[in-house]
N, C-alpha and C positions, 0 to 999 in steps of 0.2 A: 174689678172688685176682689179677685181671687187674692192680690198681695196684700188686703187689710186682711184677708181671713188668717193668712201665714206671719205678718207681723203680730198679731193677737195670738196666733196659736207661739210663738217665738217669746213674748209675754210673760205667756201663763207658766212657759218650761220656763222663764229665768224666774220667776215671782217663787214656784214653787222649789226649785236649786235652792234658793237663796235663806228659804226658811227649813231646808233640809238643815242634817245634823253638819253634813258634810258644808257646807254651801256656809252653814253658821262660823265655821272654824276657820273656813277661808278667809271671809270679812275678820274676825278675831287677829288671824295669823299679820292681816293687813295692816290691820290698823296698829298694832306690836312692832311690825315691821318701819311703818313712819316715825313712831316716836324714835327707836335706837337711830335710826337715819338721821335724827333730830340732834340727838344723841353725838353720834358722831362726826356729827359738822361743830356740836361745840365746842366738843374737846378733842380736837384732829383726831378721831378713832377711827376704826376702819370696822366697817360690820361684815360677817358672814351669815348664811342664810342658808337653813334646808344642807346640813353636812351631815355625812357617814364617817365614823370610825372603824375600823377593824382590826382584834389583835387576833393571838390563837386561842384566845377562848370564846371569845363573843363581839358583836356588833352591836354600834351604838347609835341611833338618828337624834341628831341635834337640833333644837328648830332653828337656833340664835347664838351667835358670837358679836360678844362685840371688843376690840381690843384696841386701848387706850397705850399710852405711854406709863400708865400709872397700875394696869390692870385688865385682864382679863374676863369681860362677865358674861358667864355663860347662863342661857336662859331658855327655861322651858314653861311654853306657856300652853294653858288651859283654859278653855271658851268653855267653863262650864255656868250654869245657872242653879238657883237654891242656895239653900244655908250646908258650908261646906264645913268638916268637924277632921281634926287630925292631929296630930303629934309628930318632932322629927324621926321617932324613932318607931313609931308605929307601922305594921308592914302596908297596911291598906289604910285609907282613907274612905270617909264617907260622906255623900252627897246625897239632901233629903231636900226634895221639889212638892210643891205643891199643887195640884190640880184641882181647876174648879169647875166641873162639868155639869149641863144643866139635862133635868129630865123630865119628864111627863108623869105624873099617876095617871091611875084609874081611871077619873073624869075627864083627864087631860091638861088638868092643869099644871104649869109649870111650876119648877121647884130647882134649887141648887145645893148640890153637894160637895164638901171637899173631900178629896183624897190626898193622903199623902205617899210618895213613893221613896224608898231609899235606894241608892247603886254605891258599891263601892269600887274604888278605884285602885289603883297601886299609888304607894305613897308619891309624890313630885317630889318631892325632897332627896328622897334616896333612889331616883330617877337619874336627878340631874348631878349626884353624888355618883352613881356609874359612868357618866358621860365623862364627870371632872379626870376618873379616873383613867379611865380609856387614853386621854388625852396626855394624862401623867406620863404613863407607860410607853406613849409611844414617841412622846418627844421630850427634849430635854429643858424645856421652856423654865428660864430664870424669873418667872413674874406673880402678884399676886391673884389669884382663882377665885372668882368671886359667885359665889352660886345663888340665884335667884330666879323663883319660881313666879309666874303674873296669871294672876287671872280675869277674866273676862268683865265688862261693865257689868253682868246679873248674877254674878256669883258674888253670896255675902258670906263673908271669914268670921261663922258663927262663934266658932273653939278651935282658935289652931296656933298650935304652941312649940317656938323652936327657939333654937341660940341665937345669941346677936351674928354670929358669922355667918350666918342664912337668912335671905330675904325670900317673905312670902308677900307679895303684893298685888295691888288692883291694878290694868294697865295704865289709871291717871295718873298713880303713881312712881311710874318707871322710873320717868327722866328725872324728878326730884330726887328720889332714893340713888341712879345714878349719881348726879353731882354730887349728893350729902357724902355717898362715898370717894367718890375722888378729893373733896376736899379734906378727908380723914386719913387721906396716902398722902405722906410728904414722901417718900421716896419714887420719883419720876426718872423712869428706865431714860436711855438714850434711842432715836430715831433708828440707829443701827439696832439694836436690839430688839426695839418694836420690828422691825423690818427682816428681820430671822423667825424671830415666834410668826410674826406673819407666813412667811415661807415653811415654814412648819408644820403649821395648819392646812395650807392648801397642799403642800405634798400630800400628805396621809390622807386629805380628803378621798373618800371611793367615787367615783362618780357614773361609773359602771350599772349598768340598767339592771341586769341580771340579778348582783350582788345586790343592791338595793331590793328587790323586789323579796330576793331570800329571805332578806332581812325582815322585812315585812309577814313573809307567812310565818317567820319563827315569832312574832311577836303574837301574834293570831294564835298560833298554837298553842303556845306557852297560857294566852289568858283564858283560852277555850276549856283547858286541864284543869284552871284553878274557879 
């Protein structure tokens, strides 16, 4: 009887991972991660995943590349939930959740109340406009740079307001928004070229445990300050 007690106790740690913050981004990162795959089986693209940049001023964690003959789309994505509110040129953004908790008076009877919470965030946009740029700087890539920000199935895009050359979207959206764009590029690189910018990008990849992890705590620091 002891291995029901250990598969039940093995359960309740993945049940409870899984509805973590962390555990939520995962399944997010996942399911982002199929569509581009999707992505670039239709249009012979090749995807990257989880990359570091490094010049001399600063570090950049990428979640998503994906790169076509046609274009580059680099993509950072957000598993967040609530009504999301922001502008491209605004430094922060904000995200307002609402909570429905229930509680007891006096007699004991039950009753519900909402709360609502606000968190602000750093803008995605100009996130993934440092990443574009990291990228500029370090290689010489002839192609076009397509920057697009996805967010999760519970986050609703209450007020958020950018240029046509920025995509802010839901992740059902990807692959459609992909194709609309590729079939908006008539200029289609050669396989040799795809095949350099590729090499490119994995050169300068860091992959390095150390360096990454740096990276990490200055990202922590930097938001702990502000």
């Amino acid at each position: 009887m002891w291995w029901i007690l250990i598969v039940l106790i093995i359960i309740m740690l993945g049940l409870t991972f899984i509805k973590s913050p962390k555990g939520k981004g995962m399944i997010g990162e996942f399911r982002v991660n199929r569509i581009i795959k999707k992505a670039a089986l239709d249009l012979g693209g090749i995807e990257l995943h989880d990359l570091m940049y490094q010049d001399e001023i600063s570090s950049s964690q990428i979640d998503h590349l994906l790169l076509t003959q046609k274009a580059l789309y680099v993509i950072e994505t957000k598993n967040y939930n609530g009504y999301i509110y922001g502008n491209e040129s605004s430094h922060d953004w904000t995200m307002t959740v609402k909570h429905i908790n229930q509680y007891k008076n006096r007699k004991g009877k039950k009753y519900l109340k909402v709360n609502i919470s606000k968190h602000q965030f750093y803008n995605p946009i100009k996130q993934n406009q440092t990443h574009i740029r990291k990228i500029m700087n370090l290689t010489d890539i002839k192609i076009n740079i397509i920057n697009i920000v996805v967010f999760g199935r519970k986050a609703i895009l209450k007020d958020v307001k950018h240029s046509d050359q920025v995509y802010v979207v839901h992740e059902h959206e990807l692959l459609k928004t992909i194709q609309r764009i590729e079939n908006n590029i008539s200029n289609k690189k050669t396989i040799e070229v795809q095949i350099d910018v590729l090499d490119q990008l994995i050169y300068h990849n860091i992959k390095d445990r150390k360096s990454r992890r740096g990276h990490v705590q200055r990202i922590k620091a930097k938001y702990k300050k502000n």
